[in-house]
N, C-alpha and C positions, 0 to 999 in steps of 0.2 A: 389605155386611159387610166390615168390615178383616178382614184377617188376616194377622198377626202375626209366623207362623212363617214362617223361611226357607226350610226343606225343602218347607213347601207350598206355598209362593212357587215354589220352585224344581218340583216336582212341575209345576204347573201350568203354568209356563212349560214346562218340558220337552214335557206335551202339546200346547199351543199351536203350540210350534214343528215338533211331530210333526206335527200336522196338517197345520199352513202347508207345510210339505214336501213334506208328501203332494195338498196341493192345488195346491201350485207343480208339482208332477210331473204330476197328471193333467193339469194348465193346459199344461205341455211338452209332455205325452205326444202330448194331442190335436194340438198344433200339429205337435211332427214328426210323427206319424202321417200330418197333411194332408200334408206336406212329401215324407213317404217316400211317400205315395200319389202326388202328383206324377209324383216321379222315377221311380215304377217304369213308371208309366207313359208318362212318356218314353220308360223304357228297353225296354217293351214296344213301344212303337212304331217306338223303331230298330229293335230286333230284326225286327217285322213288314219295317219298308222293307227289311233285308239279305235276308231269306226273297221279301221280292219281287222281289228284284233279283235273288239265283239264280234264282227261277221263271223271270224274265223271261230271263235267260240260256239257260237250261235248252229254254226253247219257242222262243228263238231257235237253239239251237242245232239244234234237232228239224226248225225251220223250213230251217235252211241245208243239212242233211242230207235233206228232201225236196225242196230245189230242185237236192242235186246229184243225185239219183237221178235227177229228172225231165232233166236236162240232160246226164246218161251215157247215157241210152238210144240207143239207136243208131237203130233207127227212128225215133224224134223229130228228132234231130237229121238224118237225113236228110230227111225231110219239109220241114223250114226250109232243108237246102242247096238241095230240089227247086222249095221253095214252094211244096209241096200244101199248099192252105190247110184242106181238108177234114180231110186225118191231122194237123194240125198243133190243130186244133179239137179233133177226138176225143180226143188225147193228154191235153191239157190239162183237157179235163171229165173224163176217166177216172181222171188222174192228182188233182186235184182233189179226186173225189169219193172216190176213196180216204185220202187224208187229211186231210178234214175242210177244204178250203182256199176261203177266201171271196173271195180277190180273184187273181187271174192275168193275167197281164198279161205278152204276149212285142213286145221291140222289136227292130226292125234297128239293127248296126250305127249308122245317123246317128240313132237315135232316134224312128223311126216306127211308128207302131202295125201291128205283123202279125196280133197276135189277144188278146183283151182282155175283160174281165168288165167291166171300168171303163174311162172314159174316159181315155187317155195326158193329156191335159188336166189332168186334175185328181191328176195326180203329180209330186212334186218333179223336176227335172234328173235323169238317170240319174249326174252325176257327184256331185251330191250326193246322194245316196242311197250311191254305194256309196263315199261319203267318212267315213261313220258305221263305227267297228266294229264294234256289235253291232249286232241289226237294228234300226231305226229303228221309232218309235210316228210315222202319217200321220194327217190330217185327211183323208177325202175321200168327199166326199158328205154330208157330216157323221155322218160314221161315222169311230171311230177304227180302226185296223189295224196288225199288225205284219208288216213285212214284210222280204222280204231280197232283194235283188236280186244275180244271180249270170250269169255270160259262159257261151254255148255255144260250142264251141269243135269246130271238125273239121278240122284240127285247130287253125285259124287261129278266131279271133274273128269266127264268124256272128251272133248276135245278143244278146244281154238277154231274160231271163226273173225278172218277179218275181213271187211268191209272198205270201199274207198273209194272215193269220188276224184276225179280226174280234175286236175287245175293247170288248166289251158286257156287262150287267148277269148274264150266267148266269158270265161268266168272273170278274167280280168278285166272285160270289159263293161262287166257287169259289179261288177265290186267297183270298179270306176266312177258309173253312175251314181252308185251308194254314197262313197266316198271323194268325192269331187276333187280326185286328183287321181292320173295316170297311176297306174302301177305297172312292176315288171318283174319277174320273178326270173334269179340270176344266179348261178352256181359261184363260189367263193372260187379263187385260183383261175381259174379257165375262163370265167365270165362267161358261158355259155346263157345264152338266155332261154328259157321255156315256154315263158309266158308271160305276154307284154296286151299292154290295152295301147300302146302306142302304133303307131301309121306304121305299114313296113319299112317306110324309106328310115323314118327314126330309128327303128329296133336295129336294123343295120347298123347303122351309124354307132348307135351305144352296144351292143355286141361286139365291133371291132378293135379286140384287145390288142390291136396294136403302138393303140396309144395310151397313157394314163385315162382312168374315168371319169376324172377331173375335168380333163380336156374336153371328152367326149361328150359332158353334160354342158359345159360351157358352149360346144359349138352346138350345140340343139338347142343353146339360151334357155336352159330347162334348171329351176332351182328343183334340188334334189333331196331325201332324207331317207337315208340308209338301216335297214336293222337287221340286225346279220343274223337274225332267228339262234344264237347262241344256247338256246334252249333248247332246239332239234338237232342238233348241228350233227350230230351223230348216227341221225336217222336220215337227214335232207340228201348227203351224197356222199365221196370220199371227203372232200373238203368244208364241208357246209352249204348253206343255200340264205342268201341274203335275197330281202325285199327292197327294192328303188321304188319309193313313192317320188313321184315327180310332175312340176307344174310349171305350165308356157310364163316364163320371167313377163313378157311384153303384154299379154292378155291380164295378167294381176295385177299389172303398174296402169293400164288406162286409167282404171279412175282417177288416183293420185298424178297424172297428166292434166287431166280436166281441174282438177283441182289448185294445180300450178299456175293454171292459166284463168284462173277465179282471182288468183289473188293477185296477178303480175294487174287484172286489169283495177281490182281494190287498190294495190299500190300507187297507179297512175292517177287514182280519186283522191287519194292519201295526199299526195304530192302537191297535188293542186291547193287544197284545205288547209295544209303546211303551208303553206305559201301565204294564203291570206290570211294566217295565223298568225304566224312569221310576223308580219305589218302592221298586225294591232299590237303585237306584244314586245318589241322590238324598244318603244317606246319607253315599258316601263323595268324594262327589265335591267338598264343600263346603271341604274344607282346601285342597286343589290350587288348587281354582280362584280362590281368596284367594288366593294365589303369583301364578297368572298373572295375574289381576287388577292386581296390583301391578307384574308383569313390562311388561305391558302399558303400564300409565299411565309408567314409565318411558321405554319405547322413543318411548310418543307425546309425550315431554316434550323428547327427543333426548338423553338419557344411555342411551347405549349400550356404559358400560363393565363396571358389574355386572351380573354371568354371574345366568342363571335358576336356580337350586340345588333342585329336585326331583329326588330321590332316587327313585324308585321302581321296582318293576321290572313297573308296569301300564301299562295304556295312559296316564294321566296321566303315568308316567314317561319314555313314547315323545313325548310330546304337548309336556313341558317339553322331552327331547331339541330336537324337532323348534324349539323357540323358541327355543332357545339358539343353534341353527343359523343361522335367523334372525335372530335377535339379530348373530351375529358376521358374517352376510352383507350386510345395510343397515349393518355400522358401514365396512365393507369398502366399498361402494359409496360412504358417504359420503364415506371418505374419497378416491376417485377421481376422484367428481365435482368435490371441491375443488380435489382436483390438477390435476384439467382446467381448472375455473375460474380457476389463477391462476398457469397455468404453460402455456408455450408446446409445444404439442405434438412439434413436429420437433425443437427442442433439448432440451427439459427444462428450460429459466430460466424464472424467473419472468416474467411477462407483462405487458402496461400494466396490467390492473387489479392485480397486486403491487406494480408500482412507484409506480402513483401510491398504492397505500394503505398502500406504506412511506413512500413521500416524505411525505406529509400526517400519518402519525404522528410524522414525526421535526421535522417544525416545530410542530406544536403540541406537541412537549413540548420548545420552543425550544430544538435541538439546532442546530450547525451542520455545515458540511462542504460538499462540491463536488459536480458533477455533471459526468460524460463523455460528451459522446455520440459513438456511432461508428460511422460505416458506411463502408459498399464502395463504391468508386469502379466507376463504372458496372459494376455487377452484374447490370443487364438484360442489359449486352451479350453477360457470361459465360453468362445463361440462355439468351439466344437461341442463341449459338454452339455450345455443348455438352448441351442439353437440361436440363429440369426437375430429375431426377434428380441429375445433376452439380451443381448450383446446390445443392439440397438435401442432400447431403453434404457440400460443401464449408459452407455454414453450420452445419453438426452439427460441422465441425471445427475452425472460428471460435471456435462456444460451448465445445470440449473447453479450445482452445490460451488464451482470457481465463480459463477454469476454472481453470487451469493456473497461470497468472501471478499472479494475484489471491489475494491474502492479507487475514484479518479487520483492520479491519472492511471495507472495499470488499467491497461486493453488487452482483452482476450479474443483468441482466435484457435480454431481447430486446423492443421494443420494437415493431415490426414491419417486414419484411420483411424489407431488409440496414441495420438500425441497430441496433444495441446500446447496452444505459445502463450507467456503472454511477457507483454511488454511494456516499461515501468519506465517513461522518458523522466528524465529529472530524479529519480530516484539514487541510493546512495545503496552502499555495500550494507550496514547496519540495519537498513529500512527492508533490503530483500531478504537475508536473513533472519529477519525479526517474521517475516514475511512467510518464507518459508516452514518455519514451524510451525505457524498456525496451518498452512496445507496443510503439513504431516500429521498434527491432529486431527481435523478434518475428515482428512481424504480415506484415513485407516479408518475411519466409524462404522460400522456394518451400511451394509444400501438393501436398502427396503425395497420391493416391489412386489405387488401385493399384499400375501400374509408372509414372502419367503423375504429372506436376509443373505446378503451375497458379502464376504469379506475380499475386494482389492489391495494390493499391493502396487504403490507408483515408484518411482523412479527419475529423476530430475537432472537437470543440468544446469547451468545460468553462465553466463559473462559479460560484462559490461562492452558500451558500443559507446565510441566517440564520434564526433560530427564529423562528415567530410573524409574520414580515414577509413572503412568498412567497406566492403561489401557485404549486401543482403544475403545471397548464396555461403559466401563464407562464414555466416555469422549464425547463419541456421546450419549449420556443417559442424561446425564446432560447439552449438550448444548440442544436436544429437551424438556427438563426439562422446562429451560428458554423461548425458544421460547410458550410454551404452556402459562406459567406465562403470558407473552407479551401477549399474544391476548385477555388472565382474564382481563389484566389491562387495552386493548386498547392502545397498547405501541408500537413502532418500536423495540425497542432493549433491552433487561433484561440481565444483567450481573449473572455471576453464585454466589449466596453466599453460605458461610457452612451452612449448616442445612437446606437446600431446600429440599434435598434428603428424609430428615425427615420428613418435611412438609408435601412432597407426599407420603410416605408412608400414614403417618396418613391421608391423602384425600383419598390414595386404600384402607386402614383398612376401614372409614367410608363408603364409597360407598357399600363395601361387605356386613357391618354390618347391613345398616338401613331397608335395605327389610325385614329382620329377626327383627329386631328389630320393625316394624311395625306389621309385621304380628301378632309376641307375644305379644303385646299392650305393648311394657316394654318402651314407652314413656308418658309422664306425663305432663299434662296440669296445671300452674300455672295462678293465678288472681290475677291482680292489681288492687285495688280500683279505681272508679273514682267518682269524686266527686263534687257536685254543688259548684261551686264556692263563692257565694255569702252566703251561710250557711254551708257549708262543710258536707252535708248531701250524703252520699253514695248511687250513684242512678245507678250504673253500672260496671260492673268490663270489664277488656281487657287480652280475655285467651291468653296466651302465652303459644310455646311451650320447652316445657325440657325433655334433654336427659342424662343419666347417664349410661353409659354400664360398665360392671365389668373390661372388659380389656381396655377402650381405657378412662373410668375415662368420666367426665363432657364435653358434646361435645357441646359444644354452637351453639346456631343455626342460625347466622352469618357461622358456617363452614359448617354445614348440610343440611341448606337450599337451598345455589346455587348447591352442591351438588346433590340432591334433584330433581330441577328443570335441571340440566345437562342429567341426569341418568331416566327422566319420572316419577323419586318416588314420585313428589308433590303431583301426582291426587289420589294416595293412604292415603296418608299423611294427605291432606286436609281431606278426606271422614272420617279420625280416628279421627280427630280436629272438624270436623260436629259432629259428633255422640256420643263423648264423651262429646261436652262442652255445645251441648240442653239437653243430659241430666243431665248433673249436675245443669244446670238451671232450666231443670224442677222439678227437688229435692229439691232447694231452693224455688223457688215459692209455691211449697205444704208446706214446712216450715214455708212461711208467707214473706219472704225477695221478696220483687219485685224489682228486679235487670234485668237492662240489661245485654246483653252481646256481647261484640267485637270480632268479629276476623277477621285477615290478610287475603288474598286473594292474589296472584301470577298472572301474566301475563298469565304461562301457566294456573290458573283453569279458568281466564278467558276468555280461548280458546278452554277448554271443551263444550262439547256438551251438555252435561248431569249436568251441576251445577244447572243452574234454578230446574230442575224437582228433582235434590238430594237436594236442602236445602230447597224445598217445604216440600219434601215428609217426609225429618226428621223433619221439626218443627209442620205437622201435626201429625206425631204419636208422640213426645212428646209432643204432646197438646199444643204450646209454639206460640203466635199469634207472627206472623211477625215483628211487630212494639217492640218487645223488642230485636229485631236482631239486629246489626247494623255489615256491611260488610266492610271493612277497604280497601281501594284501593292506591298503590301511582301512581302519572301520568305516570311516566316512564311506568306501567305496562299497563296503559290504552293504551298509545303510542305505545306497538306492533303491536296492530291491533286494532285502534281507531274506525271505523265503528264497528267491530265484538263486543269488549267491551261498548262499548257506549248502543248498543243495548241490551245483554244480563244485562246491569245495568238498562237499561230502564222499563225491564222487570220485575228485582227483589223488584225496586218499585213499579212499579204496585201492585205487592203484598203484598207489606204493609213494605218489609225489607227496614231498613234504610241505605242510604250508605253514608261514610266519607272518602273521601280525605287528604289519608296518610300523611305527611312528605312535607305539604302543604311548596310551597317558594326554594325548593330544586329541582326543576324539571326543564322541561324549556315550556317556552311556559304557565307560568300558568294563567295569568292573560286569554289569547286568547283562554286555553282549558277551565277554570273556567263554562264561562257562556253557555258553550254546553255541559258540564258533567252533567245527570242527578242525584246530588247530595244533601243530608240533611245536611252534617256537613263539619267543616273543621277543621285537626287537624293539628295543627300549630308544625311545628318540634322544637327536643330540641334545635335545636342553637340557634335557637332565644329566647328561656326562661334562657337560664342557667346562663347566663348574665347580665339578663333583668332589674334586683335591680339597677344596676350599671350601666349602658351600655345606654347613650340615642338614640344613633341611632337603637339598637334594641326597645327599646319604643317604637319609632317613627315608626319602621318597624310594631312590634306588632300592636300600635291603627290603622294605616291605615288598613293592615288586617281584623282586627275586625271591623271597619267601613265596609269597602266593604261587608264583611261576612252578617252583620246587615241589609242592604242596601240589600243584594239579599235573605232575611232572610233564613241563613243557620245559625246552633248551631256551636258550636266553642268549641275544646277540644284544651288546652293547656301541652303538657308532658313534663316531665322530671322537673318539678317543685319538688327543693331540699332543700327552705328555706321558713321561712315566710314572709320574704321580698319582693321573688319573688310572692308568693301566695297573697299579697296585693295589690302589684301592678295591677295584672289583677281584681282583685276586681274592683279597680277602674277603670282600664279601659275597663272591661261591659265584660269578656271572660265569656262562658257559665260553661263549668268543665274543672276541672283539674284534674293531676293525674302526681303523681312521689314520686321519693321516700321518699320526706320529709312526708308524709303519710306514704305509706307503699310500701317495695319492692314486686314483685311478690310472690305469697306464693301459697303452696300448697290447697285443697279442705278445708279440716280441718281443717288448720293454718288458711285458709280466715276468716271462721268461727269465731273462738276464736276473732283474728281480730276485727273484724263485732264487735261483741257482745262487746267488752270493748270501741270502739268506740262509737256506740249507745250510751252507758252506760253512757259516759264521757262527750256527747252532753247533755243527761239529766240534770246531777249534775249541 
């Protein structure tokens, strides 16, 4: 049968749901009930094990108080000075049987039996017995006992007397009553039981360790709480002696029974009351709840700007209250969670997912304008040096101080961790520029935070974005493109050009390449002659390194090298350039050519550990004495860590290796590093030769040089010498060797050779 009406719709729904409540309740009820029955019984059995544990205190203490009585007596104790073994007997059964004592047991000083109900055998060490505080539960004879062991004294330490009450099934039964729950007392391993206040058919039943005791308390419906006395454990048996307190599951749940059946019949009273509840209220309830109805489908719809408007002053008017509440609490959380979603939490700018889902809105509705990107020049080092904290303040002051600067339309956003974007729709080339300098004064101004001053260093990029032609990814790729370039170059700001993208490619090709390409040896050491100046006799060549890979073609090592040195590959690199280029020197020398030989040295190998003891240890196994080394340095490289290098060049003459002073004139500081560099030679860079025919201020520059050089008597190599012109000059003005290409360019092993040989030849003629 349809039915039609609302109210009786409503009526019976209203029952329905009175029921379902009331049968969801008994359906709780029952389950906690099981639950609270549980716990109480848990909690009844802790209770038991505390009440056991005073008991057992309690009889321990009674115990330690009739073993000092027995051990004050004065006749006894002299009995044990005399070694009447007779009154020492009497005492002891007398004393004994006065209080109830099942096991006695008196030792000498070394531990020997004097007089004894049990065998001294079958009782722990007397020092662990009296290593326990309270009195110890023993195995012996398979009988458990408590006992106490306590010193006679007259007033010296005459002997050991212990004492012990026997703990059997009448004591268990009686601790029982105490403690209003079964006990059972139960060897670890074996499950033997001793003593139980439970029925025999039960102790059976939980004794037979054939099954887990899991099982065993479940089939006795016995909730159980276990303590393995881990405090005796070493006195109770070989394995210990654990206590089962345990209680009948069905005898602790009646009442909570009665009480199920309390409420099932409340429920049925409930029911009823509902019902004619139901019928008066059914009436008024049907406007309200079209409001919230309606309140409802909105908030599920996520318009949560119109307010719930019930006026009332019933409970549907507490009821819309309370939604209204609601209502403005989820509009409240949405909007936090958004804020979260698209804004960086330590600064408060917007986040990558803002920027790229401004970026993508402002090209697809073909807008144009730039992009900045900007971060902190090694700002791990700030983390690591001043902690988390300081790093984290100091970028909340980053984002105040571009907050600060930035005017519509430029939008800022942090991008992650020390980078910042910000983006300038409409804006022109002139306008970000103009832009930019103001950052770079700015952003260099000391950063305060409290009383201290922190000086950053930034690093930028920027490129313009056209509507509709971009991607977001690519456009944040290529502004950190730039910014990376900037920091190569020591730059504030690098503009994007075509063919950057290429650039780095071929910088990730080569990076991939060169570890394999080392490993395989498929790099190749050339030699440029070097030459005495004054007779043009070949008295040394400078290995150089070259690279030629099948796919990436001729990689010069200007691009390889900083590479190289970014990426940790030098210290491999150098060790292939040791070892390849003494031995090709020591292959020439057996030939008859007494040649030196040159090579470069890096900042990083002169931060290795291990260079002195590697270019020792190769130019001893190729037989090759130090003094035809010569180790190439330029000062920048000295200047990373002038102490550490200074030293380790100190050392390499000591050994006889010659060292030269790179790219001498081009550094800074050289004249003030000059005379503290442990140095032999100085090799005067090509700017100053390539000129030098022509050019009298290089002259000028060149003879001072070589006076100085003369004057603190270092050898002087001149390179990049490309005519005869310039090779006369230095003639006359006193330089040691030369070398460049008006001789010969770099050439391979074999090429040198051929080289070598039509030279010689030509000096002869």
């Amino acid at each position: 049968m349809r039915i039609n009406s609302f109210r009786t719709r409503l009526l019976l729904l209203f029952l329905l749901l009175t029921a379902g409540i009331l049968a969801t309740s008994l359906v709780t009820l029952r389950w906690v009930v099981a639950l609270q029955s549980e716990r109480s019984l848990e909690r009844e059995l802790l209770v038991s094990e505390r009440v056991f544990s005073e008991l057992m205190q309690v009889r321990a203490e009674q115990l330690q108080q009739a073993a000092a009585v027995l051990t004050a007596d004065f006749g006894f104790r002299e009995a044990i000075a005399s070694q009447d073994q007779e009154t020492i007997i009497s005492a002891l059964v007398n004393h004994g049987e006065r209080i109830g004592t099942n096991l006695m047991v008196l030792q000498n000083t070394a531990g020997d039996e004097v007089a004894a109900t049990h065998a001294v055998s079958a009782l722990p060490s007397i020092a662990a017995r009296t290593a326990v505080a309270a009195a110890p539960l023993i195995l012996v004879q398979n009988e458990i006992f408590q006992i106490v062991t306590v010193p006679v004294q007259a007033p010296d330490l005459i002997a050991w007397a212990t004492l012990g009450f026997r703990v059997d099934d009448e004591l268990a039964k009686l601790l029982q009553q105490l403690t209003l729950a079964d006990i059972s007392f139960m060897e670890v391993g074996t499950e033997q039981i001793y003593a139980s206040s439970l029925s025999v058919a039960e102790r059976t039943i939980l004794g037979d360790n054939k099954q887990p005791l899991d099982q065993r308390l479940q089939q006795l419906d016995l909730a159980a709480h276990i303590n393995s006395l881990s405090q005796t454990a070493q006195l109770a048996g070989p394995q210990g002696l654990q206590v089962i307190f345990s209680s009948q599951r069905q005898q602790a749940q009646q009442e909570f029974v009665i009480l199920q059946q309390q409420y099932a019949a409340m429920a049925l009273l409930l029911l009823i009351l509902a019902s004619l509840l139901a019928i008066l209220t059914a009436r008024k309830i049907t406007e309200p709840l079209a409001q919230l109805t309606q309140a409802t489908q909105r908030l599920g719809q996520g318009d949560y700007a119109k307010p719930i408007g019930i006026n009332r002053g019933d409970e549907f008017g507490k009821l819309g209250t309370a939604f209204e509440a609601m209502r403005h609490d989820i509009a409240m959380r949405e909007q936090q969670i958004v804020f979260q979603l698209e804004h960086d939490l330590l600064t408060e700018l917007p986040n990558r997912v803002s920027l790229q889902s401004y970026l993508r809105e402002a090209i697809e509705s073909h807008q144009q304008g730039y992009i900045i990107l900007l971060n902190v020049a090694r700002f791990g080092e700030v983390n690591d040096k001043f902690g988390q904290q300081v790093a984290d303040r100091l970028l909340q002051a980053i984002a105040q101080r571009l907050s600060a600067l930035l005017s519509k339309p430029w939008w800022l956003a942090r991008l992650a961790g020390d980078e910042f974007v910000l983006v300038g729709v409409g804006q022109t080339l002139p306008q970000v520029e103009q832009l930019l300098e103001r950052l770079k004064l700015q952003l260099e101004q000391p950063w305060w935070l409290a009383d201290s001053s922190y000086l950053l260093h930034f690093h930028s990029g920027y490129l313009a974005f056209t509507g509709g032609a971009d991607a977001v990814d690519d456009l944040l790729r290529k502004a950190q493109l730039c910014a990376r370039q900037a920091r190569l170059q020591n730059r504030f700001a690098v503009a994007y050009q075509a063919g950057m993208d290429e650039q780095y490619l071929r910088r990730l090709q080569i990076v991939q390449a060169l570890p394999k390409a080392v490993r395989e040896q498929r790099l190749q050491l050339h030699y440029q002659p070097k030459l005495a100046t004054a007779t043009g006799t070949v008295v040394g060549v400078e290995a150089l390194l070259r690279w030629r890979d099948e796919h990436l073609g001729v990689v010069r090592p200007d691009e390889f090298i900083p590479l190289a040195e970014q990426t940790g590959e030098i210290y491999r690199l150098t060790q292939w350039v040791i070892s390849a280029g003494l031995a090709q020197l020591a292959l020439w020398h057996e030939q008859g050519h007494k040649l030196s030989l040159a090579m470069n040295l890096s900042a990083l190998d002169l931060s290795s550990p291990s260079l002195v003891t590697e270019l020792q240890q190769q130019a001893k196994q190729q037989g090759i004495a130090p003094a035809w080394i010569t180790l190439e340095v330029t000062e920048s490289a000295v200047m990373e860590d002038p102490t550490s290098a200074k030293a380790k060049l100190q050392a390499l003459r000591e050994l006889g290796f010659k060292i030269a002073i790179d790219d001498y004139g081009t550094g800074y500081a050289s004249l003030a590093q000059l005379k503290q560099l442990p140095a032999d030679e100085l090799k005067l860079d090509r700017s100053f030769i390539q000129e030098l025919a022509h050019s009298e201020v290089d002259q000028t520059i060149v003879q001072s040089t070589l006076a100085l050089a003369h004057q603190l008597q270092l050898q002087t190599v001149a390179e990049g010498v490309e005519d005869q012109a310039t090779w006369q000059v230095l003639q006359r003005l006193g330089c040691t060797t030369v070398q460049g290409f008006y001789f010969s360019r770099p050439l391979a092993a074999a090429e040198f050779e051929v080289w070598l040989k039509q030279h010689q030849q030509g000096q002869q003629a």
